[in-house]
CHARMM internal coordinates of N, CA and C (Angstrom, degrees):
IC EDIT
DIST 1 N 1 CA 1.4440
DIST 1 CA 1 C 1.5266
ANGL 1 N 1 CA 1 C 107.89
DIST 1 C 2 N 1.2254
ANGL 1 CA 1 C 2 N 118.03
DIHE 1 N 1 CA 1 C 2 N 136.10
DIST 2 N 2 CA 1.5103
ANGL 1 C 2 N 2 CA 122.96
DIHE 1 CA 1 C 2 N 2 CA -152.85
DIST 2 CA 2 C 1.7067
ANGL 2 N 2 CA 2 C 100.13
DIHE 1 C 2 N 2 CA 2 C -136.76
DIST 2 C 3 N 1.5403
ANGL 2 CA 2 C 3 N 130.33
DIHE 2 N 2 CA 2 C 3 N 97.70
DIST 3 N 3 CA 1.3607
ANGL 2 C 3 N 3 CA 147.49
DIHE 2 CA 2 C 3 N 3 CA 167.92
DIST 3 CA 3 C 1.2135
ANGL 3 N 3 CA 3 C 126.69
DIHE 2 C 3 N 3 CA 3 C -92.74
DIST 3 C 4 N 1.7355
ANGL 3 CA 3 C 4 N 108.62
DIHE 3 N 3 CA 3 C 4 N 110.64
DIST 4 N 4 CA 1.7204
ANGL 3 C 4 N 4 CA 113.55
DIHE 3 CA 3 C 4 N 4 CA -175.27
DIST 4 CA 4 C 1.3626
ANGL 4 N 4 CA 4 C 102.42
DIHE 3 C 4 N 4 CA 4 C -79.99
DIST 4 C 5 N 1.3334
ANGL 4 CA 4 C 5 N 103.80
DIHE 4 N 4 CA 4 C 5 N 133.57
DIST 5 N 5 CA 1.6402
ANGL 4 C 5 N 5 CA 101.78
DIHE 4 CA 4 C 5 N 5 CA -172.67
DIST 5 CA 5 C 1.9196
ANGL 5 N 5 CA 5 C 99.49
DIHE 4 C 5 N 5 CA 5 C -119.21
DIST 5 C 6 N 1.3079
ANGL 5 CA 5 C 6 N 100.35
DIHE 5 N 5 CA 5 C 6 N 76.85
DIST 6 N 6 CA 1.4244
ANGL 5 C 6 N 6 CA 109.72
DIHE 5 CA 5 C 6 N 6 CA 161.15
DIST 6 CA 6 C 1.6852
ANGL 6 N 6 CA 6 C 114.86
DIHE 5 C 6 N 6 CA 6 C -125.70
DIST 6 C 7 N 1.2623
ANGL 6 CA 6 C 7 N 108.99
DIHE 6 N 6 CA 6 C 7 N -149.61
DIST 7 N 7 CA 1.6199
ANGL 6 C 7 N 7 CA 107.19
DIHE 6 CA 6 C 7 N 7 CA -165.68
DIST 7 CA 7 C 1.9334
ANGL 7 N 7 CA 7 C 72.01
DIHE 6 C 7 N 7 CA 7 C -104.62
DIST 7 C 8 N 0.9383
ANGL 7 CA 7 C 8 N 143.24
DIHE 7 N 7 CA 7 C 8 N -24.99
DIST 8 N 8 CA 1.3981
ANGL 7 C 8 N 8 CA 123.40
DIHE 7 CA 7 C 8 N 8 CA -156.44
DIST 8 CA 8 C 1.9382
ANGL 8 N 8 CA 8 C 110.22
DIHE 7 C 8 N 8 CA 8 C -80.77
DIST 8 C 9 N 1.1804
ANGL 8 CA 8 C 9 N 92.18
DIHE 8 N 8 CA 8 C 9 N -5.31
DIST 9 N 9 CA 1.4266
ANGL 8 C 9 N 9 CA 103.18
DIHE 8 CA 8 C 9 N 9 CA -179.95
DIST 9 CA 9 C 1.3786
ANGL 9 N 9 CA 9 C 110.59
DIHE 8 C 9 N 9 CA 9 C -75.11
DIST 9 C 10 N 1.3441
ANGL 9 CA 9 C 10 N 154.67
DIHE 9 N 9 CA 9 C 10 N 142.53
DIST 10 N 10 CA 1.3539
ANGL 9 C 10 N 10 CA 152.18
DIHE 9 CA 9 C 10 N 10 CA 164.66
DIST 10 CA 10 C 1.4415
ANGL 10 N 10 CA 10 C 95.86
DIHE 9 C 10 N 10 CA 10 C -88.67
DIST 10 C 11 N 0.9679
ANGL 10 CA 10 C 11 N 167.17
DIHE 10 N 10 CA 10 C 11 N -163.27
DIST 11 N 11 CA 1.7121
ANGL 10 C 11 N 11 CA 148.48
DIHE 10 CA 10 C 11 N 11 CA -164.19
DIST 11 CA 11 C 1.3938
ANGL 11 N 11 CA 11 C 109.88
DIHE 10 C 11 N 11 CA 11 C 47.38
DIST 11 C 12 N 1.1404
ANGL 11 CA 11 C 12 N 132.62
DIHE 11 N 11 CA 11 C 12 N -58.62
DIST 12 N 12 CA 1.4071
ANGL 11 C 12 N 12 CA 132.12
DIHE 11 CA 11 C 12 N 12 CA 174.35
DIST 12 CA 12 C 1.6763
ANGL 12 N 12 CA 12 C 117.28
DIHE 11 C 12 N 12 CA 12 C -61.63
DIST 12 C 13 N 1.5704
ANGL 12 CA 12 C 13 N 108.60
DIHE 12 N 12 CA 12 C 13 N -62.95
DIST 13 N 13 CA 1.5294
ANGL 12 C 13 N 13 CA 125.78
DIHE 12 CA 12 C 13 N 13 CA 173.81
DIST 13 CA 13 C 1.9196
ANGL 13 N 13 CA 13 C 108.12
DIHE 12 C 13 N 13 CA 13 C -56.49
DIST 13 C 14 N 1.1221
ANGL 13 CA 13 C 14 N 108.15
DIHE 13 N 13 CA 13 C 14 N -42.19
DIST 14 N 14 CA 1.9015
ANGL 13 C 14 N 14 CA 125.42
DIHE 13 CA 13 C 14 N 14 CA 168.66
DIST 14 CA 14 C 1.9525
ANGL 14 N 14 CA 14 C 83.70
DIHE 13 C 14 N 14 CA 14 C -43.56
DIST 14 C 15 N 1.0105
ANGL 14 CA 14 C 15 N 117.06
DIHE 14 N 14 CA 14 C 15 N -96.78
DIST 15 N 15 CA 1.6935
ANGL 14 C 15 N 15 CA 138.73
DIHE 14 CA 14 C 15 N 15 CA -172.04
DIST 15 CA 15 C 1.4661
ANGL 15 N 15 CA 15 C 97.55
DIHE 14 C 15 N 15 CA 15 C -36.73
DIST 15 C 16 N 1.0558
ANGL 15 CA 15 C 16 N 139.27
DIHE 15 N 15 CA 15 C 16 N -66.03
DIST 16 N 16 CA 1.9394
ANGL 15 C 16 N 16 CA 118.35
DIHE 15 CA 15 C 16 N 16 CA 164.54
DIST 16 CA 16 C 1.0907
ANGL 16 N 16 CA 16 C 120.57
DIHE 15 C 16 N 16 CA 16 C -50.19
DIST 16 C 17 N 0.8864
ANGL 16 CA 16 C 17 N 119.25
DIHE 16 N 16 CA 16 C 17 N -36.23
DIST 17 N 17 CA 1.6515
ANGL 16 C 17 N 17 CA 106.15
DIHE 16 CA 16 C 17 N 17 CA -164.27
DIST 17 CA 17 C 1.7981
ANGL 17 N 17 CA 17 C 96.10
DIHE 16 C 17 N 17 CA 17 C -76.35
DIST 17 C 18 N 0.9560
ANGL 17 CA 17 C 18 N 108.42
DIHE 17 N 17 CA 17 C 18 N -38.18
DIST 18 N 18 CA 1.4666
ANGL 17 C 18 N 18 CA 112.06
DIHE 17 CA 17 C 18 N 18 CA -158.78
DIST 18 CA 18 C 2.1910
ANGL 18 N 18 CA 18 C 102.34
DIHE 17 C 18 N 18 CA 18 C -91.08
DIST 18 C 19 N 1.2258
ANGL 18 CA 18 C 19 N 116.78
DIHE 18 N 18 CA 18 C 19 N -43.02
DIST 19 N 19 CA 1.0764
ANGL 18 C 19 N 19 CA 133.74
DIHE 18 CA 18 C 19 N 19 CA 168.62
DIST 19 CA 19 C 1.8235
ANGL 19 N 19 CA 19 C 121.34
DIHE 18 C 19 N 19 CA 19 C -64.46
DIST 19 C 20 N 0.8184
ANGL 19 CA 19 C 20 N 120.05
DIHE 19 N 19 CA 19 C 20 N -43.69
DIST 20 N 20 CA 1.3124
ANGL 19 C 20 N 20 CA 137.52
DIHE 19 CA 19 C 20 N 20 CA -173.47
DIST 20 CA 20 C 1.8048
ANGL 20 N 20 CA 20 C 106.96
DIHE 19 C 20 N 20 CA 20 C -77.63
DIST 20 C 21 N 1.1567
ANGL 20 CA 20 C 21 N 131.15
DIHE 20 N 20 CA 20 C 21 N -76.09
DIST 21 N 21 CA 1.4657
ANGL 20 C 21 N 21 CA 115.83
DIHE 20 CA 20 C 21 N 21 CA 172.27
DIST 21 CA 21 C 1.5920
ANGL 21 N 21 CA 21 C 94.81
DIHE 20 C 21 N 21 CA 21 C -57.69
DIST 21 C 22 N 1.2505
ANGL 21 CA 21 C 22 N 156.99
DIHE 21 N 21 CA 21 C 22 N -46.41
DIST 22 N 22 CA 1.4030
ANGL 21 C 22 N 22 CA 116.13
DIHE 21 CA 21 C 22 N 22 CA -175.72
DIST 22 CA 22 C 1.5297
ANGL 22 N 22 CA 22 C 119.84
DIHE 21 C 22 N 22 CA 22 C -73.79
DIST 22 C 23 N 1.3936
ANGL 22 CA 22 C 23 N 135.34
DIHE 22 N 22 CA 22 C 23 N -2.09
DIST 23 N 23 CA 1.1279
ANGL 22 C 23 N 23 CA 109.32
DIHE 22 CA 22 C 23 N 23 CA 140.26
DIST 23 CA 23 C 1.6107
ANGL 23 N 23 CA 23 C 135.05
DIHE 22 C 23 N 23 CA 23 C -76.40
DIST 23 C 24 N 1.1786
ANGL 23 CA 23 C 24 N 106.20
DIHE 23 N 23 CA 23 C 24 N -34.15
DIST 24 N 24 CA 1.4014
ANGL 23 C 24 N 24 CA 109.02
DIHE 23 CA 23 C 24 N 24 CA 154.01
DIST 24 CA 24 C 1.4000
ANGL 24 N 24 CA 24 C 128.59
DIHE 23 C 24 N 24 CA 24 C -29.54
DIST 24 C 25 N 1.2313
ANGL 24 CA 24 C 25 N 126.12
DIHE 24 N 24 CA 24 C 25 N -60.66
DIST 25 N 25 CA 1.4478
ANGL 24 C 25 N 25 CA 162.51
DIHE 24 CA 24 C 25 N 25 CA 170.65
DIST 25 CA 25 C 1.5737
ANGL 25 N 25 CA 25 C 89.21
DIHE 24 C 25 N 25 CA 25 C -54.32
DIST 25 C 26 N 1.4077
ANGL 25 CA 25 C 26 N 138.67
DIHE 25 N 25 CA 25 C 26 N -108.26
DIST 26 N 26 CA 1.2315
ANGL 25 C 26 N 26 CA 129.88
DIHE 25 CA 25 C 26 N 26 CA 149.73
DIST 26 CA 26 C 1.7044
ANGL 26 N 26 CA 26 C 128.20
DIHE 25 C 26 N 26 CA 26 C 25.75
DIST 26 C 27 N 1.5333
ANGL 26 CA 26 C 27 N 95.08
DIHE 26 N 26 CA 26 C 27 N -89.67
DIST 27 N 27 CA 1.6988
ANGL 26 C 27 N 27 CA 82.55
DIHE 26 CA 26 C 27 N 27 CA 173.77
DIST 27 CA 27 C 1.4766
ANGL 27 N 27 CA 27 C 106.46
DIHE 26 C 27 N 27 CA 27 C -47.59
DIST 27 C 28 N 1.1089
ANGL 27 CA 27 C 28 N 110.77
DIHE 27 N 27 CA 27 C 28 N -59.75
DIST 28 N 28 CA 1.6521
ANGL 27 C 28 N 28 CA 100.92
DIHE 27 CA 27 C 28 N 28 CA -154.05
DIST 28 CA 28 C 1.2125
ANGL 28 N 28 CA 28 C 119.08
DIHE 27 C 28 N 28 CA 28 C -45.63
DIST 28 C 29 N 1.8103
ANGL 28 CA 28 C 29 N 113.90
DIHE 28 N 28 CA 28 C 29 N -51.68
DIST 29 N 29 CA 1.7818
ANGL 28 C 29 N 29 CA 112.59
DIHE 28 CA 28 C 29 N 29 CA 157.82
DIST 29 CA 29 C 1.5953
ANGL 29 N 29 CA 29 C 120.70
DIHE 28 C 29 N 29 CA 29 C -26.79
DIST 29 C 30 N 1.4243
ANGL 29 CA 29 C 30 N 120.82
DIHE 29 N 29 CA 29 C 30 N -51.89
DIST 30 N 30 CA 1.3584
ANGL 29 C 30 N 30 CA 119.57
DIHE 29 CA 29 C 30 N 30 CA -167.34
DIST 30 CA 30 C 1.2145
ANGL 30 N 30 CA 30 C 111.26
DIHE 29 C 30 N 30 CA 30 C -87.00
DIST 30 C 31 N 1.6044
ANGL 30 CA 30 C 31 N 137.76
DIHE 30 N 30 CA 30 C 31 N -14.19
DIST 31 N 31 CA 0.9914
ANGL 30 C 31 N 31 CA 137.69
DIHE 30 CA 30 C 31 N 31 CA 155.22
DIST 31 CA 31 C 2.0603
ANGL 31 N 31 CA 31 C 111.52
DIHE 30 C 31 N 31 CA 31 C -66.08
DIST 31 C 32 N 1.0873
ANGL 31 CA 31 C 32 N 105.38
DIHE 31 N 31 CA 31 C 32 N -41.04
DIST 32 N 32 CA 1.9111
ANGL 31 C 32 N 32 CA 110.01
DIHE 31 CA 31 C 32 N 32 CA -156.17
DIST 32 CA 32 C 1.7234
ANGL 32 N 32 CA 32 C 89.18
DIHE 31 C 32 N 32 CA 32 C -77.50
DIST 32 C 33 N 1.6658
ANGL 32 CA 32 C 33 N 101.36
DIHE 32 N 32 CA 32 C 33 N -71.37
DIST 33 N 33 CA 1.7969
ANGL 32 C 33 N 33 CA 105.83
DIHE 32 CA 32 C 33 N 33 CA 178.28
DIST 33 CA 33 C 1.1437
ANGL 33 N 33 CA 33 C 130.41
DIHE 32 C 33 N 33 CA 33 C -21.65
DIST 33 C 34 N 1.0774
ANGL 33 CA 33 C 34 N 117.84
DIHE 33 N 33 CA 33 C 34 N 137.72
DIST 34 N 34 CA 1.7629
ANGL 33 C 34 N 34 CA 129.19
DIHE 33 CA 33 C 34 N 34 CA 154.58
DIST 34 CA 34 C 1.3002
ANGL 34 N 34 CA 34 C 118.58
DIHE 33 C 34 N 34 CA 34 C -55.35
DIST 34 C 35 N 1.6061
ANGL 34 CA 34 C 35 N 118.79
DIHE 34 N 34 CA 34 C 35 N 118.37
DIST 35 N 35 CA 1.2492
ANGL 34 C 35 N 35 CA 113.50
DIHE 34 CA 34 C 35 N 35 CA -168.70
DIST 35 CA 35 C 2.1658
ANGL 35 N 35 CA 35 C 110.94
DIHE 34 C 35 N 35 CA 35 C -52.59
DIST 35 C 36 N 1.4989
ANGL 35 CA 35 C 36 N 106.07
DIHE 35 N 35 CA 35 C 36 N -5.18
DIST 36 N 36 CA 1.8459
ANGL 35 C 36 N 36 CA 95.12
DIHE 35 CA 35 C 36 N 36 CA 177.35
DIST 36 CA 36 C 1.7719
ANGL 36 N 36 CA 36 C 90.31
DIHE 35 C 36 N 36 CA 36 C -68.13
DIST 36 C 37 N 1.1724
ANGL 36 CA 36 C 37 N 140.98
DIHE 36 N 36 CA 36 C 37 N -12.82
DIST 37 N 37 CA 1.5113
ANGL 36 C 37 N 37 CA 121.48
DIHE 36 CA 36 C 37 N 37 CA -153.11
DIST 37 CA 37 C 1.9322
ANGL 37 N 37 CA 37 C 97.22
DIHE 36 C 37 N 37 CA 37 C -126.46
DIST 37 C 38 N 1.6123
ANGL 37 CA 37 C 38 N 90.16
DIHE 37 N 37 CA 37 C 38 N 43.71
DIST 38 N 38 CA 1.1623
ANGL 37 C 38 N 38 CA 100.62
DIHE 37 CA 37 C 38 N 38 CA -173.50
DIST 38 CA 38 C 1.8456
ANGL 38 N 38 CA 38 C 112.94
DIHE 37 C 38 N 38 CA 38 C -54.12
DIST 38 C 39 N 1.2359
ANGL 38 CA 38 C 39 N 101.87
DIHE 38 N 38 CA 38 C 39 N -46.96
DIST 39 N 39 CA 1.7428
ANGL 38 C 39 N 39 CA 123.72
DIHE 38 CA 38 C 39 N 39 CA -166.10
DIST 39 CA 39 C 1.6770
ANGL 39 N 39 CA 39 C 107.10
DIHE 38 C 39 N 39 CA 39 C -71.03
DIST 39 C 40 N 1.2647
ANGL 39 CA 39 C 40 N 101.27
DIHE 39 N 39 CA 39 C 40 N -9.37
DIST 40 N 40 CA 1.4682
ANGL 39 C 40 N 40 CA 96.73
DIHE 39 CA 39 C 40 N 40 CA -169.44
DIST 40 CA 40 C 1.5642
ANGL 40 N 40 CA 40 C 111.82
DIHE 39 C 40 N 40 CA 40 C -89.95
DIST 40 C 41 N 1.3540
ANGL 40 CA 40 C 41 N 122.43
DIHE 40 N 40 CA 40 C 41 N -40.00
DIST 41 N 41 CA 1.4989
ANGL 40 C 41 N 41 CA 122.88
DIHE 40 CA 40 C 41 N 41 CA 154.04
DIST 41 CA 41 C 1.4290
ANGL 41 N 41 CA 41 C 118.63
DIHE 40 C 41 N 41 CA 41 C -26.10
DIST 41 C 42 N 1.5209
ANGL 41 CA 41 C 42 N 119.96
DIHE 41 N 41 CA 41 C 42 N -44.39
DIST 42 N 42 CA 2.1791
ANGL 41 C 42 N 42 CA 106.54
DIHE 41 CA 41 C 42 N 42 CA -176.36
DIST 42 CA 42 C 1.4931
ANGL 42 N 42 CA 42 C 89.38
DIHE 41 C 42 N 42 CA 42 C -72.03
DIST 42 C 43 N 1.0643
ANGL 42 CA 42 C 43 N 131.17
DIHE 42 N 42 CA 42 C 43 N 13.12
DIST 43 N 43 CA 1.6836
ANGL 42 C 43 N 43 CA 106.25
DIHE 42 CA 42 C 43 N 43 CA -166.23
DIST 43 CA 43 C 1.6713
ANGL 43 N 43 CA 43 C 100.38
DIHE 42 C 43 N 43 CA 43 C -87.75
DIST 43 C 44 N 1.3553
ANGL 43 CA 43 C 44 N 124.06
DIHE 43 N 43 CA 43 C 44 N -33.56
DIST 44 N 44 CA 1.4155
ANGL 43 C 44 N 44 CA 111.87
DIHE 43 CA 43 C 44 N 44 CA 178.99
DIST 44 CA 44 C 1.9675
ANGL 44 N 44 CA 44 C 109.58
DIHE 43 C 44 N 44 CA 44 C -59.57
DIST 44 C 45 N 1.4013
ANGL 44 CA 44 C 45 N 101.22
DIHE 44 N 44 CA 44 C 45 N -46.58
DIST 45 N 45 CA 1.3495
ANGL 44 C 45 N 45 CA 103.01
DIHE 44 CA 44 C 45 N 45 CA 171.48
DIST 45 CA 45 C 1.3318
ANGL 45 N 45 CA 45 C 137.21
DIHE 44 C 45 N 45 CA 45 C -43.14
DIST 45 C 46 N 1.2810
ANGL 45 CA 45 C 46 N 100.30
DIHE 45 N 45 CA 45 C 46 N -56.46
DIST 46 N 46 CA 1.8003
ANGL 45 C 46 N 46 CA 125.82
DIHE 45 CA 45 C 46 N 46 CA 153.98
DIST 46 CA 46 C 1.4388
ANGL 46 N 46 CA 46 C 106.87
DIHE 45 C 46 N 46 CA 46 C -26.58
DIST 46 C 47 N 1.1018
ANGL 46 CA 46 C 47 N 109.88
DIHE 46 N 46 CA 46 C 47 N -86.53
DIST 47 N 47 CA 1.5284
ANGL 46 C 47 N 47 CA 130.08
DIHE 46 CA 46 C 47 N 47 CA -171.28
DIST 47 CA 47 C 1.5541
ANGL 47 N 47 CA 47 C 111.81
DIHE 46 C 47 N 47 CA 47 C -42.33
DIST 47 C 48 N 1.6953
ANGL 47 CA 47 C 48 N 102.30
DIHE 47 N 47 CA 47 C 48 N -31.39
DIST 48 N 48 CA 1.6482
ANGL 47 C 48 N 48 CA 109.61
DIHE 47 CA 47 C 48 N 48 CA -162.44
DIST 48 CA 48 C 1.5073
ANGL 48 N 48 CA 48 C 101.32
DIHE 47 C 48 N 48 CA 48 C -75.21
DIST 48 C 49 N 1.3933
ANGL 48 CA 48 C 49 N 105.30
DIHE 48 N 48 CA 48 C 49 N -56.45
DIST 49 N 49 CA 1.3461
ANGL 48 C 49 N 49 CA 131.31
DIHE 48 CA 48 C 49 N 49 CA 178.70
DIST 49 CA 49 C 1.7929
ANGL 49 N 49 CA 49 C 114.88
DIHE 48 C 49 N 49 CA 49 C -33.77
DIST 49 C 50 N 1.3675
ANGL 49 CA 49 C 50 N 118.10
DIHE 49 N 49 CA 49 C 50 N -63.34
DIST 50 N 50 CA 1.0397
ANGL 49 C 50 N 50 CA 140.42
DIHE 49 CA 49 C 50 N 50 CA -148.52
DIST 50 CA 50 C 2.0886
ANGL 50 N 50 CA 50 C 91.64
DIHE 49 C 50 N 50 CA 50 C -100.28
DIST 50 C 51 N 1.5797
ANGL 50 CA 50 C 51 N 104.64
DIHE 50 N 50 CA 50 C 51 N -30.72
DIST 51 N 51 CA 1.5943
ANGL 50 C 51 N 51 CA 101.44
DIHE 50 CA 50 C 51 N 51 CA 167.40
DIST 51 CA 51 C 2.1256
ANGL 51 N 51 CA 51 C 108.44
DIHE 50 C 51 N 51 CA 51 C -72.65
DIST 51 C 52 N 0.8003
ANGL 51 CA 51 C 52 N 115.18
DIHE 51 N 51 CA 51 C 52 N -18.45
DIST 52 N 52 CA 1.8046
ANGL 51 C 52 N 52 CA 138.51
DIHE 51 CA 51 C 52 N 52 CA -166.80
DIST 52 CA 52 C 1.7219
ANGL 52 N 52 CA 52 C 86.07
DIHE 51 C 52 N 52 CA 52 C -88.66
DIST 52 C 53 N 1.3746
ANGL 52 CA 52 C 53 N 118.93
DIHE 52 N 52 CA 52 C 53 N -67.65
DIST 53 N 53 CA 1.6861
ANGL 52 C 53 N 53 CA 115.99
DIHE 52 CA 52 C 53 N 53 CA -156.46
DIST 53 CA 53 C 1.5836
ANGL 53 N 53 CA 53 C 88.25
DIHE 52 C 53 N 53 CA 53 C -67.94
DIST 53 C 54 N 1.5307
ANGL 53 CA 53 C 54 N 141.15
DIHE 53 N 53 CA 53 C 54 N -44.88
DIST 54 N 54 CA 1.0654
ANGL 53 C 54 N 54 CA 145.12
DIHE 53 CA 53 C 54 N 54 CA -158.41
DIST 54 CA 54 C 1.9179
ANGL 54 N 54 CA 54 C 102.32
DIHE 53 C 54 N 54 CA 54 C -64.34
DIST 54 C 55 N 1.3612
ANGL 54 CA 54 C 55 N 101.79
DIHE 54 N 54 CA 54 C 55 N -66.10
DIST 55 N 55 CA 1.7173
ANGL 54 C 55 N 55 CA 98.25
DIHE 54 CA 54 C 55 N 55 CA 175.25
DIST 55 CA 55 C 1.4074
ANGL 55 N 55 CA 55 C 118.88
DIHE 54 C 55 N 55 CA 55 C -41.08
DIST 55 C 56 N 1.4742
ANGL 55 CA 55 C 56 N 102.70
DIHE 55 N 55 CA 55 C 56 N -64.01
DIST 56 N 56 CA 1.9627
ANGL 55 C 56 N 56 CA 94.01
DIHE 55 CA 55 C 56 N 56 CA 171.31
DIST 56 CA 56 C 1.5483
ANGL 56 N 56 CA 56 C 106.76
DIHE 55 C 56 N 56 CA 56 C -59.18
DIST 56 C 57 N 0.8286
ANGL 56 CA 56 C 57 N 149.77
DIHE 56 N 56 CA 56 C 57 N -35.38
DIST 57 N 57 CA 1.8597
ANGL 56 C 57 N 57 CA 124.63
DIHE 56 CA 56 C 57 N 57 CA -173.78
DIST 57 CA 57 C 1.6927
ANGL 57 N 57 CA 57 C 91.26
DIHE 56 C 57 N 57 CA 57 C -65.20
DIST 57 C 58 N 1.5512
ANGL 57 CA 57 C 58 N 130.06
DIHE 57 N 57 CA 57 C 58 N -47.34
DIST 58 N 58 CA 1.3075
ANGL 57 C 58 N 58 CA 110.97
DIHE 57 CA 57 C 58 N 58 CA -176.81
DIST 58 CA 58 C 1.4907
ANGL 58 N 58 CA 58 C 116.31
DIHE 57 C 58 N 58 CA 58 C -64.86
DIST 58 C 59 N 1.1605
ANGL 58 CA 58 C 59 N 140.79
DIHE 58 N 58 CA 58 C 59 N -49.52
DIST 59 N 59 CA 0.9312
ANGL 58 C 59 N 59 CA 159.39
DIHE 58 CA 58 C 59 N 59 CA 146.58
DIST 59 CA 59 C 1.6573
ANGL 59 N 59 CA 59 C 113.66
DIHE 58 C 59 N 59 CA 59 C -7.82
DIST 59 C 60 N 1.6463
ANGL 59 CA 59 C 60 N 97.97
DIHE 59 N 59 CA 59 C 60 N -43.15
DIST 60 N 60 CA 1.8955
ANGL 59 C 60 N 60 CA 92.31
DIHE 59 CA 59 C 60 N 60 CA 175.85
DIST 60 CA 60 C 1.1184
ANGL 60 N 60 CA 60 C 102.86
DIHE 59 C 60 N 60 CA 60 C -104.62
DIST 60 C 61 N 1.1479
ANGL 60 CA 60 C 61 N 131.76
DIHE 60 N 60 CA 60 C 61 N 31.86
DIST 61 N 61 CA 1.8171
ANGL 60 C 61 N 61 CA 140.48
DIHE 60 CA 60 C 61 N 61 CA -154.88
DIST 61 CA 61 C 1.5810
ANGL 61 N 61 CA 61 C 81.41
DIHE 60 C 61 N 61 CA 61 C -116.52
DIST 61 C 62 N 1.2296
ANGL 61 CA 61 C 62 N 119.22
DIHE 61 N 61 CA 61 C 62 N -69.83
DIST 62 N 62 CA 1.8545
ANGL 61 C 62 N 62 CA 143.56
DIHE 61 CA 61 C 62 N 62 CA -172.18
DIST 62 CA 62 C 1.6437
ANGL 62 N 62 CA 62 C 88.50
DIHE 61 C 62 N 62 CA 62 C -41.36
END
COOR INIT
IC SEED 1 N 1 CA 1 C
IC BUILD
């Protein structure tokens, strides 16, 4: 399996848009939070990740 990793790819641009404010989003939790609410910061990531794997399965569905 062979992936062009430029901006001309829609797979690549899909993964910023969606990846990128949740790390954004992310740091800032783990910087602002109380280390008790340690676990709650991966959650934008989590969500990003698993919203990203979800579009491509529809995406190869089409």
């Amino acid at each position: 399996m062979e992936y062009e990793l430029s901006l001309k790819s829609q797979k690549v641009r899909v993964w910023l848009w969606i990846m990128v404010p949740a790390f954004i989003l992310t740091y800032g939790l783990f910087a602002y939070l109380p280390t008790e609410f340690s676990l709650l910061p991966t959650l934008p990531l989590t969500i990003g990740y698993f919203s990203y794997l979800g579009w491509v399965l529809v995406r190869k569905k089409k």
